[in-house]
C-alpha positions as CSV (number, residue, x, y, z in Angstrom):
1,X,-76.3,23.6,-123.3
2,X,-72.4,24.0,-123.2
3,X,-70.9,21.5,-125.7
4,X,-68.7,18.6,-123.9
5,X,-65.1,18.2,-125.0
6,X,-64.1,14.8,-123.7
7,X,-60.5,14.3,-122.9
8,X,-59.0,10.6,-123.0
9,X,-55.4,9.2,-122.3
10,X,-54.2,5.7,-120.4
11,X,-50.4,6.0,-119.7
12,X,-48.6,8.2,-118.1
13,X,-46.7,10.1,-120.9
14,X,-50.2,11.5,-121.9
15,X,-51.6,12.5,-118.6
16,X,-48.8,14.6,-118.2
17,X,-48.7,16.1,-121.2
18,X,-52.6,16.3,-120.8
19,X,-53.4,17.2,-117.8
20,X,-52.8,20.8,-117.9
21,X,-54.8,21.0,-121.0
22,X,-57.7,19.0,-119.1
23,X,-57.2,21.6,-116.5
24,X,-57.3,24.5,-118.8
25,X,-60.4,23.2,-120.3
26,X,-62.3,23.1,-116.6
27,X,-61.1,26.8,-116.7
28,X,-63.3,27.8,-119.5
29,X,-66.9,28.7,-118.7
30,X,-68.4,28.0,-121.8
31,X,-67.1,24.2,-121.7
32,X,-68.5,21.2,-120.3
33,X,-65.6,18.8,-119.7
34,X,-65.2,14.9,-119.0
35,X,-61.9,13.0,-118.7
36,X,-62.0,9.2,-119.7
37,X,-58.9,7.3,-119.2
38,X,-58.4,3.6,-120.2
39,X,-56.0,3.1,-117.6
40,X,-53.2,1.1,-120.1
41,X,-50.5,1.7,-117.6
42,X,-52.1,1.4,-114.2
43,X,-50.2,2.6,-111.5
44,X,-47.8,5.0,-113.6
45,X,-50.9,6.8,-114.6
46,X,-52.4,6.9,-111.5
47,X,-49.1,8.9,-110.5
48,X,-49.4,11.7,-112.4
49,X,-53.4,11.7,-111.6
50,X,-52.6,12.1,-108.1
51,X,-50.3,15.1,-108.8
52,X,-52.5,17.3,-110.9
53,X,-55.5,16.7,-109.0
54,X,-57.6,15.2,-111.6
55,X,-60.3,12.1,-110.8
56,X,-61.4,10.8,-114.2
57,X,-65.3,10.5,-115.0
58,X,-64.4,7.6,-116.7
59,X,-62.1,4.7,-115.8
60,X,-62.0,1.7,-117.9
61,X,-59.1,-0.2,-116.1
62,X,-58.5,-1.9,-119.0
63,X,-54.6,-3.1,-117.7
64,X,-54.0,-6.5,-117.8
65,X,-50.7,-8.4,-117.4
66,X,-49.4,-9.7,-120.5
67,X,-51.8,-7.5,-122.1
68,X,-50.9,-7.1,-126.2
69,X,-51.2,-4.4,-128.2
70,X,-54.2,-6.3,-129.7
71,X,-55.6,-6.7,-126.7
72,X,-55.6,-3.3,-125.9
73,X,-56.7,-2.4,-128.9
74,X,-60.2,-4.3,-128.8
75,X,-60.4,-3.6,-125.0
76,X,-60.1,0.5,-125.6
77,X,-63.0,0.4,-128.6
78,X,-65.5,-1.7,-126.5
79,X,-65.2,-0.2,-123.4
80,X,-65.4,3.5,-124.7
81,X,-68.5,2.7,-127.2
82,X,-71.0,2.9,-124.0
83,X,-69.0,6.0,-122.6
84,X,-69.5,7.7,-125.8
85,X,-73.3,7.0,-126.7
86,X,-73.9,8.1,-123.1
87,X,-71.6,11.4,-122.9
88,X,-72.0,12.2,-126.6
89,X,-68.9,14.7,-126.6
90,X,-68.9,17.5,-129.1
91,X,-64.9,16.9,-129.7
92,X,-62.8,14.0,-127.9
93,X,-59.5,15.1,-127.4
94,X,-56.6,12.5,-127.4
95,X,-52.8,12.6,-127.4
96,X,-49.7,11.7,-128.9
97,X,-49.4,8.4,-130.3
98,X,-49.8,5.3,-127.7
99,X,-52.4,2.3,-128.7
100,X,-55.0,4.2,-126.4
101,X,-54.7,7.4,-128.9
102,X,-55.3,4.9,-131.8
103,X,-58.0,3.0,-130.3
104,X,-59.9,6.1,-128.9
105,X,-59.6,8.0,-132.3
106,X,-61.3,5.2,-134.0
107,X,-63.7,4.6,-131.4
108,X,-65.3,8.0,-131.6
109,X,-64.7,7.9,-135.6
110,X,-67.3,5.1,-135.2
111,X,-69.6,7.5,-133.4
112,X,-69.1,10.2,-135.8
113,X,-67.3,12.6,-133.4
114,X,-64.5,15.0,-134.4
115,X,-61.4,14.2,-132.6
116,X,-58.2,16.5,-131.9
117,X,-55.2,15.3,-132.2
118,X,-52.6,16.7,-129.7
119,X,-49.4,16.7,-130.0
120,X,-50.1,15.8,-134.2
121,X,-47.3,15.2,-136.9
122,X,-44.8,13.6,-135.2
123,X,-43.1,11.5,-138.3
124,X,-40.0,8.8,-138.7
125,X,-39.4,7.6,-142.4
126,X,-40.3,3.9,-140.5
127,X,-43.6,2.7,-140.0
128,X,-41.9,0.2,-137.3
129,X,-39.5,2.6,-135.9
130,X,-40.4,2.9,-133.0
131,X,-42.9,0.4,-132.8
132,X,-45.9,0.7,-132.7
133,X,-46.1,4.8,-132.0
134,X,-45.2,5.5,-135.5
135,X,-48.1,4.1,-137.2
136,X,-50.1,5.0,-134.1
137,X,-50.2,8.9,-134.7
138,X,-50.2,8.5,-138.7
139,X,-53.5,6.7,-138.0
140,X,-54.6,8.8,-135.4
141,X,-53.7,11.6,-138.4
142,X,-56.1,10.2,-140.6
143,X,-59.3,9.8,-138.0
144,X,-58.8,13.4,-136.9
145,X,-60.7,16.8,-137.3
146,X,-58.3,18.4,-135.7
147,X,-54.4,18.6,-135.2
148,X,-52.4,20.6,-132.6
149,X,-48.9,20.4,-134.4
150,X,-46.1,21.2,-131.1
151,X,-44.2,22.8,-134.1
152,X,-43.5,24.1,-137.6
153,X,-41.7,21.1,-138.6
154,X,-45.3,18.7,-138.0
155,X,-47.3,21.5,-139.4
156,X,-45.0,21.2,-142.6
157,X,-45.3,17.1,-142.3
158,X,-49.4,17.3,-141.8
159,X,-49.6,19.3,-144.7
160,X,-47.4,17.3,-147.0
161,X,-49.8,14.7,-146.4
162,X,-52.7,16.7,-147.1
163,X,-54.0,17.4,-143.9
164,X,-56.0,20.9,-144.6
165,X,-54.1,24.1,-143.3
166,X,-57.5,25.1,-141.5
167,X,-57.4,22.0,-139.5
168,X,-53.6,22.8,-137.9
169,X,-52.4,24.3,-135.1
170,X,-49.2,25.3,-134.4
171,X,-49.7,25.2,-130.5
172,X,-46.0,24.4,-128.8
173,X,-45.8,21.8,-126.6
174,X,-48.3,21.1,-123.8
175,X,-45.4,19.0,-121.9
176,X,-43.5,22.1,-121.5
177,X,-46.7,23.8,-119.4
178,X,-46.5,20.6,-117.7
179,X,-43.3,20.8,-117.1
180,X,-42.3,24.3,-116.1
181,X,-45.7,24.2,-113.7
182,X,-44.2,21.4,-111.9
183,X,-40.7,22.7,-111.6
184,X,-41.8,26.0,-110.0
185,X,-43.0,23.6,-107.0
186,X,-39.7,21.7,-106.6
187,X,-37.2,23.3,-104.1
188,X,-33.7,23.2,-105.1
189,X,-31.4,20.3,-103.5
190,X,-28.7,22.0,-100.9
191,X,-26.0,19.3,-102.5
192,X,-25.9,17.8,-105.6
193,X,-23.4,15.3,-107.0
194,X,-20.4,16.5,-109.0
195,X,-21.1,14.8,-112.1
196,X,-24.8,12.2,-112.7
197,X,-26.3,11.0,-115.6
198,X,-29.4,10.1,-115.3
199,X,-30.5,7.2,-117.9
200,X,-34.3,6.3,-118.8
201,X,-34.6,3.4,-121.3
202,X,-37.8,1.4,-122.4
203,X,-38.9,1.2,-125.4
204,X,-39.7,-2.2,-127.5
205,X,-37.5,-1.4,-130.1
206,X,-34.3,-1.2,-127.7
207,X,-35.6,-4.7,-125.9
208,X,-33.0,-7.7,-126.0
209,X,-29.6,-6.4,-127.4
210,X,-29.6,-2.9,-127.8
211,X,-30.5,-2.4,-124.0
212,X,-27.7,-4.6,-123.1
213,X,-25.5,-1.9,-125.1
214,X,-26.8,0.9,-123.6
215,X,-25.9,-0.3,-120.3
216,X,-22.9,-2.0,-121.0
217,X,-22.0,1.6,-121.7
218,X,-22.6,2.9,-119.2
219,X,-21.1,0.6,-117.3
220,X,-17.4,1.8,-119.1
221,X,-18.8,5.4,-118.3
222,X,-18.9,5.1,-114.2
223,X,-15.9,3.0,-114.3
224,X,-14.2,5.2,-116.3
225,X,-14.9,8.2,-114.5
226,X,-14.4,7.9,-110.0
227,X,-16.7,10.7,-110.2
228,X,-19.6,10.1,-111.7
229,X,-22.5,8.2,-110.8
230,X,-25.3,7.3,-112.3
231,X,-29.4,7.3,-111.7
232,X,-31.5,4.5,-113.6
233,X,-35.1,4.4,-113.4
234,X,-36.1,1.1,-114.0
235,X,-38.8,0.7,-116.3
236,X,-41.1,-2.3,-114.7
237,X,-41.6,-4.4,-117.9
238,X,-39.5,-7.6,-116.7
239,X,-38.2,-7.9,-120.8
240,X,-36.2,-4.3,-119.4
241,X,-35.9,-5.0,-115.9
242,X,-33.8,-8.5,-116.5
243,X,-31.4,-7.2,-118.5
244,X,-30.8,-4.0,-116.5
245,X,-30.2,-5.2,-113.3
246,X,-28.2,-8.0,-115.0
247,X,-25.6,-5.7,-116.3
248,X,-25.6,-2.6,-113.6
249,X,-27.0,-4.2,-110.7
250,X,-24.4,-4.5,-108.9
251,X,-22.6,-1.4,-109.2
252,X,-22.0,0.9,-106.3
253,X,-22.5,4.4,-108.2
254,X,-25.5,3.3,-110.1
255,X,-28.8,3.7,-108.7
256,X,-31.4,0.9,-110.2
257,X,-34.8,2.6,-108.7
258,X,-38.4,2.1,-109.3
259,X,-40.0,4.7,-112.1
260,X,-40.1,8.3,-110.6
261,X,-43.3,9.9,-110.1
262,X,-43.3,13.1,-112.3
263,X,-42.0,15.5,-109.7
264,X,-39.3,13.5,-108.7
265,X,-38.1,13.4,-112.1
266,X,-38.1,16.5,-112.7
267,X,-36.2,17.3,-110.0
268,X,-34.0,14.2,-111.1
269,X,-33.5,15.8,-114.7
270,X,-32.7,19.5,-113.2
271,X,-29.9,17.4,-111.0
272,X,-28.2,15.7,-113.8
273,X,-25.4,16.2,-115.8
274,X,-26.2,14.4,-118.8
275,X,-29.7,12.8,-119.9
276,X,-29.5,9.2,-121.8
277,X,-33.1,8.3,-122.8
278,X,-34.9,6.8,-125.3
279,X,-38.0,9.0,-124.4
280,X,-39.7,10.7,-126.6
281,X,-41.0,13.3,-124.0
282,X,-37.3,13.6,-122.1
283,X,-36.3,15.3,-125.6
284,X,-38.7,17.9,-125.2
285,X,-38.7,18.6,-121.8
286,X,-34.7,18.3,-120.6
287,X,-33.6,21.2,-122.8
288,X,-36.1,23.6,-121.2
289,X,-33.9,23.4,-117.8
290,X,-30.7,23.2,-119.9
291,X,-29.8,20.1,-119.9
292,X,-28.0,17.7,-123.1
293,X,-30.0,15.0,-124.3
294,X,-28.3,11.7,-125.9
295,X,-31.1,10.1,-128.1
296,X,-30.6,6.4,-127.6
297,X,-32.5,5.4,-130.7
298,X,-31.7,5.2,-134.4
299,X,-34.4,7.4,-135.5
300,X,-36.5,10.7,-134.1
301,X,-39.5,12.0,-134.8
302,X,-38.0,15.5,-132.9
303,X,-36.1,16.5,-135.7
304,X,-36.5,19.6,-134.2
305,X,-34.2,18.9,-131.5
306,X,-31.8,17.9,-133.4
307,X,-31.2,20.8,-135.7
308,X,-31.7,23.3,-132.4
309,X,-29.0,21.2,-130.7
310,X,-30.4,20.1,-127.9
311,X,-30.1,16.3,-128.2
312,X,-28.0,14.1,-130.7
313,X,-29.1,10.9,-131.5
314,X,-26.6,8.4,-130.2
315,X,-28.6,5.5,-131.1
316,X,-27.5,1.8,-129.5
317,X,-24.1,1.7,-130.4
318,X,-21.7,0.7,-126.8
319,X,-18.6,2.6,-128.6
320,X,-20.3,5.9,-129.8
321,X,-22.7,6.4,-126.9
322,X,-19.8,6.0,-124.7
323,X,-17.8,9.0,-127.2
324,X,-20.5,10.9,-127.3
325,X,-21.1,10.9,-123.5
326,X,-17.4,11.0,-122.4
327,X,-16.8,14.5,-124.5
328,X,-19.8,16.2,-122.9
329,X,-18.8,15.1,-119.7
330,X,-15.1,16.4,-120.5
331,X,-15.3,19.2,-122.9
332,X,-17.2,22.2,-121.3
333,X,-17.6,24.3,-124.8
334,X,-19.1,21.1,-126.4
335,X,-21.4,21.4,-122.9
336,X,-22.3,24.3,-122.8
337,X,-23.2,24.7,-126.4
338,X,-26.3,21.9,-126.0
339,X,-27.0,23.6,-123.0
340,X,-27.6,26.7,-123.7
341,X,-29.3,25.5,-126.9
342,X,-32.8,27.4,-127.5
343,X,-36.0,24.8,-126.5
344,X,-38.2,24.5,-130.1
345,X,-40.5,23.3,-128.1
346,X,-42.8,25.8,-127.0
347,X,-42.9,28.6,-124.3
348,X,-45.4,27.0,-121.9
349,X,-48.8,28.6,-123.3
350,X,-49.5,25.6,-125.6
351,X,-53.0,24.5,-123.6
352,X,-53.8,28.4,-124.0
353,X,-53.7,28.2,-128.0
354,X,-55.6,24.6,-128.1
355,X,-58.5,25.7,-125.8
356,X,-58.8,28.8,-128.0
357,X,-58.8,26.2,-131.1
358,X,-62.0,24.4,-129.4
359,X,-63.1,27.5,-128.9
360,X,-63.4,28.4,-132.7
361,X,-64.2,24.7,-134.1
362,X,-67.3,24.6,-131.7
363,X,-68.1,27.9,-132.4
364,X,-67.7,29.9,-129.5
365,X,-65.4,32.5,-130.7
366,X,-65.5,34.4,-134.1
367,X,-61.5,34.5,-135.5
368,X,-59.5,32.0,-135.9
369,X,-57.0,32.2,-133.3
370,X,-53.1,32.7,-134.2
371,X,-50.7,30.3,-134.7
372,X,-47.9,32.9,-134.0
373,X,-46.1,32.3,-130.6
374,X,-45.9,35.9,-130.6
375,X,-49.2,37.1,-130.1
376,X,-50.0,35.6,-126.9
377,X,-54.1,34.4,-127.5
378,X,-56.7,35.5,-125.2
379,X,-57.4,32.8,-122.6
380,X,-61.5,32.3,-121.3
């Protein structure tokens, strides 16, 4: 009997970043394979289903509105306790570091199977920055068998906690075979604007205040600059939505839209100029079509980024994101030098290196396979 590696996400952020590792793992013969997602963003998830082709085994539709992070908590553990005594996985596979990833590990710690731990060791010196990610994946750390680092800098983290070097990966990042799959399907735009930033805000630590200072600046940017305009996808959460369209919505060169599907905004990041976000997965992907990232948060766990410079972290602050922004926009050497910056991220063969991982923790090949992004591994 081939073992079963179950795969499980809920939001959107992981099924991208999963699915071409789900995909991947179809592709080996000597798998059996199950996707279970808990469906804790609904629609957005559905999205990126759609696009990849992928139609879960397992659906727990868990979204509620109003739903807590409690709530999902409780809801994830119960409802995958009767998926798991059924499927009995050899490995469950889970991503990242979203109260899905939490719950999941633990449920399947409670059933006594290994779980690997994609995109693993991910670290802010704040256990509430951002909230509550951070102590999501150093949880999710602790329940796991096995940990896919995306680069040198986790590794180094995971084993300064005492993570085993046996149990690490140094894989890259699956978002960039997500990524650079998708962009091969998008056809270039005949005109594009002169100069657009494209902005992506959410998270719960930037709620209240600090969102109203990332849009009050860039409300001085487009009103600065005739030129430029700006594209906005609107997170749905009505905490962001208020204050957004409060502050820009009635500006003729920015675009308040509904959440792109992941094509879309891919395209929409190859059209920009500049990328404001407080995504953690926009700092991966942006630099690998050569775009500068402005971090709007106070802290990163991409370090990475930071010392490749790609992104800057800009944080909340009206005055310097406005600095910060205006002298990329305006100094072309300053530009081109986060442009041009080499990705850290990976060279797109991540899924390659973790499905040869499975491979060797269920037994199925004899070497350990190499961590080196050099020597391409041998896929099944």
């Amino acid at each position: 009997m081939k073992p079963l590696v179950m795969t499980i996400f809920g939001t959107r952020p992981e099924a991208i970043k999963m699915a071409p590792l789900v995909r991947a793992l179809q592709a080996c013969p000597e798998l059996d394979t199950a996707l279970a997602v808990t469906a804790q963003h609904r629609e957005m998830l559905d999205q990126v289903l759609d696009l990849f082709n992928l139609v879960p085994d397992h659906d727990l539709d868990l979204m509620k509105s109003g739903q807590t992070l409690t709530d999902i908590t409780t809801r994830v553990i119960a409802g995958l306790k009767p998926v798991l005594d059924q499927r009995k996985p050899a490995l469950v596979l889970v991503h990242g570091d979203t109260t899905t990833t939490f719950a999941a590990s633990l449920a399947a710690f409670y059933q006594q199977i290994p779980v690997g731990h994609v995109e693993a060791g991910l670290r802010t010196p704040d256990r509430y920055n951002p909230y509550p990610e951070e102590m999501n994946r150093r949880l999710a750390t602790q329940l796991s068998t096995l940990h896919f680092a995306p680069t040198a800098t986790s590794v180094a983290n995971l084993l300064r906690e005492g993570v085993s070097s046996e149990a690490v990966y140094c894989t890259g990042n699956t978002v960039i075979d997500a990524l650079l799959a998708t962009a091969q399907g998008i056809e270039l735009t005949s005109s594009q604007p002169t100069r657009r930033l494209l902005v992506t805000a959410h998270r719960r630590e930037n709620w209240g205040e600090p969102m109203a200072n990332i849009c009050r600046a860039v409300l001085r940017l487009v009103a600065a600059d005739p030129d430029l305009s700006v594209l906005f996808p609107v997170h749905r959460n009505p905490v962001v939505r208020d204050t957004v369209e409060g502050i820009l919505g009635s500006h003729p060169r920015v675009s308040l839209i509904e959440p792109l599907d992941y094509a879309p905004f891919v395209a929409a990041m190859r059209d920009a100029t500049v990328i404001l976000t407080d995504s953690g997965g926009v700092q991966e992907e942006a630099p690998s079509l050569g775009k500068p990232v402005l971090v709007l948060r106070t802290t990163t766990e991409r370090p990475e980024a930071v010392q490749a410079g790609t992104v800057e972290l800009v944080g909340v602050d009206e005055d310097l994101i406005v600095a910060r922004t205006s002298r990329l926009l305006q100094d072309q050497d300053a530009y081109l030098q986060m442009a041009r910056a080499l990705n850290p991220y990976g060279d797109g063969r991540a899924c390659v290196r973790i499905v040869e991982a499975v491979r060797y923790f269920l037994g199925l090949r004899e070497s350990r396979p190499t961590d080196s992004f050099g020597h391409p591994l041998v896929s099944c």
